[in-house]
TIRO-2110 file (N, C-alpha, C; in Angstrom, 1 decimal):
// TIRO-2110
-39.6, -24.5, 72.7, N, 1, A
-38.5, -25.4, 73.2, CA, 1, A
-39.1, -26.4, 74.2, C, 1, A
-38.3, -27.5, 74.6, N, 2, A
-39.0, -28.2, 75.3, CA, 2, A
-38.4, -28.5, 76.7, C, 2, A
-39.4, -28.5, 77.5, N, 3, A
-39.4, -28.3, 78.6, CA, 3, A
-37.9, -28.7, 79.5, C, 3, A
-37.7, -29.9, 78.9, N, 4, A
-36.3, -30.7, 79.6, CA, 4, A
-35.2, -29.3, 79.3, C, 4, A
-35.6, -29.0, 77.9, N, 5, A
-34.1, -28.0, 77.3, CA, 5, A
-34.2, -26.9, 78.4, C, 5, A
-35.7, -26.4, 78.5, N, 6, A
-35.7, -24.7, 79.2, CA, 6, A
-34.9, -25.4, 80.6, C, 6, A
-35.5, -26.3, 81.5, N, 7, A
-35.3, -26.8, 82.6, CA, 7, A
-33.1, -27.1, 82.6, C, 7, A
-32.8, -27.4, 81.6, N, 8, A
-31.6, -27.4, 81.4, CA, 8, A
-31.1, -26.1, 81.3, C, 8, A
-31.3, -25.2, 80.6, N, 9, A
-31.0, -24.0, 80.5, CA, 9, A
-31.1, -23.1, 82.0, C, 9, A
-32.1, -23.5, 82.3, N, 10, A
-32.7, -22.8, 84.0, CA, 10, A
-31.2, -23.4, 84.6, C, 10, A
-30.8, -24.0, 85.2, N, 11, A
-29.9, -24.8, 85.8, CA, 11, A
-28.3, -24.3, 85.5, C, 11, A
-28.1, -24.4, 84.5, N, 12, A
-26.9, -23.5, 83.8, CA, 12, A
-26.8, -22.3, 84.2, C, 12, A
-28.4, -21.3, 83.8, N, 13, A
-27.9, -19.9, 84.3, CA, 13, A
-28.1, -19.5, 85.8, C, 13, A
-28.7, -20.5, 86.9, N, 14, A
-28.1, -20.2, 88.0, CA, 14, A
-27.1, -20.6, 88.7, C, 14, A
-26.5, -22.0, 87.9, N, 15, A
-24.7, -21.6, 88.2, CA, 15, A
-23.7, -20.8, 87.6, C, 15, A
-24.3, -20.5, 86.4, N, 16, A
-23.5, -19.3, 86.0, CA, 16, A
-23.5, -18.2, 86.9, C, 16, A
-24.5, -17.5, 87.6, N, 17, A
-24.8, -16.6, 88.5, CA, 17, A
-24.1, -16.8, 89.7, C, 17, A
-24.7, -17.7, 89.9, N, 18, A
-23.1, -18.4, 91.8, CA, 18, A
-22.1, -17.9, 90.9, C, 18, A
-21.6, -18.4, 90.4, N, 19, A
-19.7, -18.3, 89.7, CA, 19, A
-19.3, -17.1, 89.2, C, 19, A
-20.3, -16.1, 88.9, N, 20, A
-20.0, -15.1, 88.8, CA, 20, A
-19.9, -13.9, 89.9, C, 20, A
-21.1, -14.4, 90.9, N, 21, A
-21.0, -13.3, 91.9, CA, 21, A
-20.5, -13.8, 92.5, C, 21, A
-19.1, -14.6, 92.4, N, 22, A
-18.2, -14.6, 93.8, CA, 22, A
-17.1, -14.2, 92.5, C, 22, A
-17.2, -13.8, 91.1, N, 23, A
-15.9, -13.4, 90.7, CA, 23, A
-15.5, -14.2, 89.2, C, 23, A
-16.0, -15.8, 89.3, N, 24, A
-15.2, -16.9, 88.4, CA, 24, A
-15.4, -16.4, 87.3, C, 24, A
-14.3, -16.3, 86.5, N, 25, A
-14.6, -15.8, 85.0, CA, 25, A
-14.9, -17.6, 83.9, C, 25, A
-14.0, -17.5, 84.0, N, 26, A
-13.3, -18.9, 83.2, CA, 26, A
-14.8, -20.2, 83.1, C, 26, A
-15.1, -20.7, 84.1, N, 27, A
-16.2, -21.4, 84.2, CA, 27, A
-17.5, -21.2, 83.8, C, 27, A
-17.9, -20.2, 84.4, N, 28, A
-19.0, -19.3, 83.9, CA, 28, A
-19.3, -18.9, 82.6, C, 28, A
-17.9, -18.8, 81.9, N, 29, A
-18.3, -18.3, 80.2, CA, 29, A
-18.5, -19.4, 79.6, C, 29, A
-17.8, -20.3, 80.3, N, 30, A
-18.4, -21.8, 79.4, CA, 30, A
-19.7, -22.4, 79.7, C, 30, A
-20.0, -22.0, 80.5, N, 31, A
-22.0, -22.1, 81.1, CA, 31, A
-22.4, -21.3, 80.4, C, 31, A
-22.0, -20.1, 80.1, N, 32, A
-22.7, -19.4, 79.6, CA, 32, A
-22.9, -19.5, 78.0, C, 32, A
-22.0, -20.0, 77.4, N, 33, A
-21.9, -20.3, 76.0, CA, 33, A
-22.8, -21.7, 75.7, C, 33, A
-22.9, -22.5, 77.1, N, 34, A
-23.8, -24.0, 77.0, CA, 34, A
-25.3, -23.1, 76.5, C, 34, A
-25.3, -22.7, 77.6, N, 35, A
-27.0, -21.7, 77.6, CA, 35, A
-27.0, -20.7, 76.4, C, 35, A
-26.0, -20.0, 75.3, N, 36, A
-26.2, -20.1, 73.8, CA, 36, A
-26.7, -20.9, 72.9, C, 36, A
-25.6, -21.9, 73.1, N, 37, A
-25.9, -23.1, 71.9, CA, 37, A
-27.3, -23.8, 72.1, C, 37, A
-27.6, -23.7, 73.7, N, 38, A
-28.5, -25.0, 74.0, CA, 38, A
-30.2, -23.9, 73.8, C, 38, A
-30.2, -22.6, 73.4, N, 39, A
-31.0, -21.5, 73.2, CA, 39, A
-31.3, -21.6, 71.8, C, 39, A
-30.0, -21.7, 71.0, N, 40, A
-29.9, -21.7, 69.1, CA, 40, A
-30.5, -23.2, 68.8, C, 40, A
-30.6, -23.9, 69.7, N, 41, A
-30.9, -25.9, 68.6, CA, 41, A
-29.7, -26.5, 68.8, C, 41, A
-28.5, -26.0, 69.5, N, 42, A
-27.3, -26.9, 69.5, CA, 42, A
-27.3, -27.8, 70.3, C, 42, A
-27.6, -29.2, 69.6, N, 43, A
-28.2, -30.2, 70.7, CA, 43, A
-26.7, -30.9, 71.6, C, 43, A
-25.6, -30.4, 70.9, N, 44, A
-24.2, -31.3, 71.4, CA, 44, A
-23.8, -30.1, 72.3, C, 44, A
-24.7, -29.1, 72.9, N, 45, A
-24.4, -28.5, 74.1, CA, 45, A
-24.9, -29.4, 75.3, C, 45, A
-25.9, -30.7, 75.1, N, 46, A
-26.7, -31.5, 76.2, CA, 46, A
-25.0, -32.1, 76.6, C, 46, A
-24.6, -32.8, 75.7, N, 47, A
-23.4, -33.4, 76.1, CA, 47, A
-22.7, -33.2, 76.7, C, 47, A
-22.2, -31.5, 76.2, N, 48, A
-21.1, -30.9, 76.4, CA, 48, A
-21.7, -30.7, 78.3, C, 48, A
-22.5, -30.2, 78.6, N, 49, A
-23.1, -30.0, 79.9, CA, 49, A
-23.0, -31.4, 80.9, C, 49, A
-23.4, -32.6, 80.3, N, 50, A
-22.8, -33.3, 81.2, CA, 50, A
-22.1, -34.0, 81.6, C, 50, A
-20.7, -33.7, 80.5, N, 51, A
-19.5, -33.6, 80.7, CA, 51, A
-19.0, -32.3, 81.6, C, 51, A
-19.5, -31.5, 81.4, N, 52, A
-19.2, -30.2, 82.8, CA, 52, A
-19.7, -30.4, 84.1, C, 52, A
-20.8, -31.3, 84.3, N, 53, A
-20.9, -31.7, 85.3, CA, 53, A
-20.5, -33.0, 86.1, C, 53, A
-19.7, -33.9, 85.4, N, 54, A
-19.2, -34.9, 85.4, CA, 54, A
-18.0, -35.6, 85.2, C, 54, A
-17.2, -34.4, 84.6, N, 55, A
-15.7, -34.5, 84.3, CA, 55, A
-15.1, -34.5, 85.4, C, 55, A
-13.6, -34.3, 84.9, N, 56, A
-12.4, -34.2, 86.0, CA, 56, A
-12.2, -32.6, 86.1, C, 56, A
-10.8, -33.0, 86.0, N, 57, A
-10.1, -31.7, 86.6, CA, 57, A
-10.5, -30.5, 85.4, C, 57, A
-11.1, -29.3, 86.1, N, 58, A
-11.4, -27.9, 84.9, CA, 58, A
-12.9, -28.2, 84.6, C, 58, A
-13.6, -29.2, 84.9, N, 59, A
-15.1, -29.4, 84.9, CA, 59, A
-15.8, -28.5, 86.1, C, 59, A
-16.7, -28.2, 85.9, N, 60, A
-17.6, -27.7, 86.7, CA, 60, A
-17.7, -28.4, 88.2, C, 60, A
-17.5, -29.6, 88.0, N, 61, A
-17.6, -30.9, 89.2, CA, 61, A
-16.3, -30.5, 90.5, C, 61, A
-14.9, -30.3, 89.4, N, 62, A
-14.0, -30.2, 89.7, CA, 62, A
-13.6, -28.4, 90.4, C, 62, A
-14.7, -28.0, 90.2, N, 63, A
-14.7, -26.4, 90.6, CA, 63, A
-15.0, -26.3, 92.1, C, 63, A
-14.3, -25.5, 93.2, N, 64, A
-14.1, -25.1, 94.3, CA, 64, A
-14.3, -23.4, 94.4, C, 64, A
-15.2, -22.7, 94.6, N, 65, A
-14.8, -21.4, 95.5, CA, 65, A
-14.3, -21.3, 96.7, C, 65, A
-13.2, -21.0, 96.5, N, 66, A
-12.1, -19.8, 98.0, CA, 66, A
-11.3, -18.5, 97.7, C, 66, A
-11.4, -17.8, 98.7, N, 67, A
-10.6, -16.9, 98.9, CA, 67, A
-9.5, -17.0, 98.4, C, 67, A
-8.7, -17.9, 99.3, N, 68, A
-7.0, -18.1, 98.7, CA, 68, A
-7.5, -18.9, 97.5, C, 68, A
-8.5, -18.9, 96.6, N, 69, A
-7.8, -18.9, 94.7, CA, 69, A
-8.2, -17.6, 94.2, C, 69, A
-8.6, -17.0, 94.8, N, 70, A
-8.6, -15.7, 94.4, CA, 70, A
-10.4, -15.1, 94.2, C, 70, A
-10.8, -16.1, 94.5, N, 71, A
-12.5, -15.6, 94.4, CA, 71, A
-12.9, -14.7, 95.5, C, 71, A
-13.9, -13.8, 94.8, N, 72, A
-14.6, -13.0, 95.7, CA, 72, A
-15.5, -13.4, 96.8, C, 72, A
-15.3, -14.4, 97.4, N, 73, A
-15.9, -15.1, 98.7, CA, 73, A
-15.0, -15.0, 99.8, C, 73, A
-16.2, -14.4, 100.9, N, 74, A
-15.7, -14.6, 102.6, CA, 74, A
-15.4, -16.0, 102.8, C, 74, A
-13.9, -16.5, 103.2, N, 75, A
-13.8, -17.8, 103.8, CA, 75, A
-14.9, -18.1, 104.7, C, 75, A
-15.3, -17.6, 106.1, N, 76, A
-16.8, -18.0, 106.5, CA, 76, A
-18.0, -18.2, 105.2, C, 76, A
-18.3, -17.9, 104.0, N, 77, A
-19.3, -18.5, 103.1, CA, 77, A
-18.7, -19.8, 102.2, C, 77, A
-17.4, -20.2, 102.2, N, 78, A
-17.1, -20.7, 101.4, CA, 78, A
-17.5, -22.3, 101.5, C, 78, A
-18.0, -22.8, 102.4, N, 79, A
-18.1, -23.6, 102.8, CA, 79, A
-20.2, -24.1, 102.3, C, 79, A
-21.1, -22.9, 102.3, N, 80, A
-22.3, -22.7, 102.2, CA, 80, A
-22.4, -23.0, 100.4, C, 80, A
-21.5, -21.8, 100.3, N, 81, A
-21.6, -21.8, 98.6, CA, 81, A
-21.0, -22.6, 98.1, C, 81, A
-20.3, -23.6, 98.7, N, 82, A
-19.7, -24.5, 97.4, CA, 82, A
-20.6, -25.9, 97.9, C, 82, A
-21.3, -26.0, 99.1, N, 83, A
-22.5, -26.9, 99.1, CA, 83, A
-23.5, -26.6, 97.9, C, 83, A
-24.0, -25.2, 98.0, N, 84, A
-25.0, -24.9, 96.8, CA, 84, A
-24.6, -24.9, 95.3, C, 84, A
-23.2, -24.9, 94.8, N, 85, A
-23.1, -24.9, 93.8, CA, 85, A
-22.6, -26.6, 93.6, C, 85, A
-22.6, -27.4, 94.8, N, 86, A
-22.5, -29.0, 94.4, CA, 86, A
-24.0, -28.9, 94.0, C, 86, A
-24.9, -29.0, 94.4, N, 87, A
-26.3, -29.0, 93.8, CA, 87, A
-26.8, -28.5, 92.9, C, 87, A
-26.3, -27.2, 92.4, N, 88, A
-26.5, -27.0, 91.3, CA, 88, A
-25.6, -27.8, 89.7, C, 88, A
-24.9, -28.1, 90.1, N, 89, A
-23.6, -28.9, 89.4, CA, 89, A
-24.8, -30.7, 89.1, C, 89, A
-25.3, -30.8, 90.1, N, 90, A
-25.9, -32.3, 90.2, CA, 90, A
-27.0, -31.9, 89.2, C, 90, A
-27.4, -30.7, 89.5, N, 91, A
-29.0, -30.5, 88.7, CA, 91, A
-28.8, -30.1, 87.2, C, 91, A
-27.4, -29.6, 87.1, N, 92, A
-27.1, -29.5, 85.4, CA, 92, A
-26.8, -30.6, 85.3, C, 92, A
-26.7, -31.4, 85.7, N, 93, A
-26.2, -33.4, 85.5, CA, 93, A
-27.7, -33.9, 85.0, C, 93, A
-28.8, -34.0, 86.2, N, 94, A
-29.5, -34.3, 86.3, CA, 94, A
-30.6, -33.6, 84.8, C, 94, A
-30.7, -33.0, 84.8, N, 95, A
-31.8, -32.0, 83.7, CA, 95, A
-30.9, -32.2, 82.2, C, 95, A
-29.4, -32.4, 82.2, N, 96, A
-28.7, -32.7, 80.9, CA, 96, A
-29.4, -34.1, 80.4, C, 96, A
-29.4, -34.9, 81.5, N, 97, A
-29.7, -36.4, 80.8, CA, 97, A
-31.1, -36.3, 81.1, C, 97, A
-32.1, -35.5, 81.5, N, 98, A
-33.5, -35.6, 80.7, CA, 98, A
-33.3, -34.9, 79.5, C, 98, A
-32.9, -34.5, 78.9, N, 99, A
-32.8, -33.4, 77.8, CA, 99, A
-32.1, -34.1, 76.7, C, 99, A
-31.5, -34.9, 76.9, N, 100, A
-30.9, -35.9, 76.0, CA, 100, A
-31.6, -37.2, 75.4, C, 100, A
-32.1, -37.9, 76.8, N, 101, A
-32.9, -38.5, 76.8, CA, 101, A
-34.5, -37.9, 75.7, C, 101, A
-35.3, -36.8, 76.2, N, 102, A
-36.0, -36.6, 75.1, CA, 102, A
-35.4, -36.3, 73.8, C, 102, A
-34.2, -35.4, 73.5, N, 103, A
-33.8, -35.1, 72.8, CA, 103, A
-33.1, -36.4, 71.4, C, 103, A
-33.0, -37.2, 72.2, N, 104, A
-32.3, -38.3, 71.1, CA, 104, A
-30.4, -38.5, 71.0, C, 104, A
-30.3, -37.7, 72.2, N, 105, A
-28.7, -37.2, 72.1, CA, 105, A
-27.9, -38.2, 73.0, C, 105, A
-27.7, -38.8, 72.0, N, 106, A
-26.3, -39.8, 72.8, CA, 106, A
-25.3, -39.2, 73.5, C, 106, A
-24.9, -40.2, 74.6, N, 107, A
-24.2, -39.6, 75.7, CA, 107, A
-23.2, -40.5, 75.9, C, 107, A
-21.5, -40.1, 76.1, N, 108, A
-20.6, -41.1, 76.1, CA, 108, A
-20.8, -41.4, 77.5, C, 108, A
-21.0, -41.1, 78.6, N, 109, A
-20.6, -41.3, 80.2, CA, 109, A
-22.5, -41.8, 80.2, C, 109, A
END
């Protein structure tokens, strides 16, 4: 596989990991299914990823951990971890559009 894809893939499963160990179901299985397709040759998972990093509302971009929505985070961390999961959100942005770029994979945004 090539390097941009693994590097893409790397990125996805350590935000899948943040979103899970504070609890998030819903987000996470859709990172997680990116990191299937983008494992099997499914190159319209490059897309789909930077549309999850780049969309609106129910995007990855658009995702918040807190307590009061029900996630498993101390209000004192919430503030740490949703700094680190904006960076990881940038880096699935960032590593989608090299992966596309070598890949050949047109991107609407």
């Amino acid at each position: 596989m090539k390097p941009q894809v693994d590097a893409l893939i790397g990125a996805l499963a350590q935000t899948r990991r943040l979103l899970r160990k504070h609890g998030e179901r819903f987000a996470s299985a859709r990172v997680e299914d990116l990191e299937a397709r983008l494992a099997s040759g499914d190159w319209t998972a490059v897309e789909s990823a930077v549309s999850e990093a780049t969309g609106g509302m129910g995007s990855l971009r658009d995702r918040g951990l807190s307590a009061a929505g029900g996630d498993a985070i101390a209000p004192d961390e919430e503030a740490a971890v949703n700094a680190r999961l904006e960076v990881l959100v940038k880096e699935v942005e960032r590593t989608a559009r090299e992966a596309a770029a070598v890949l050949g994979v047109r991107l609407i945004r």
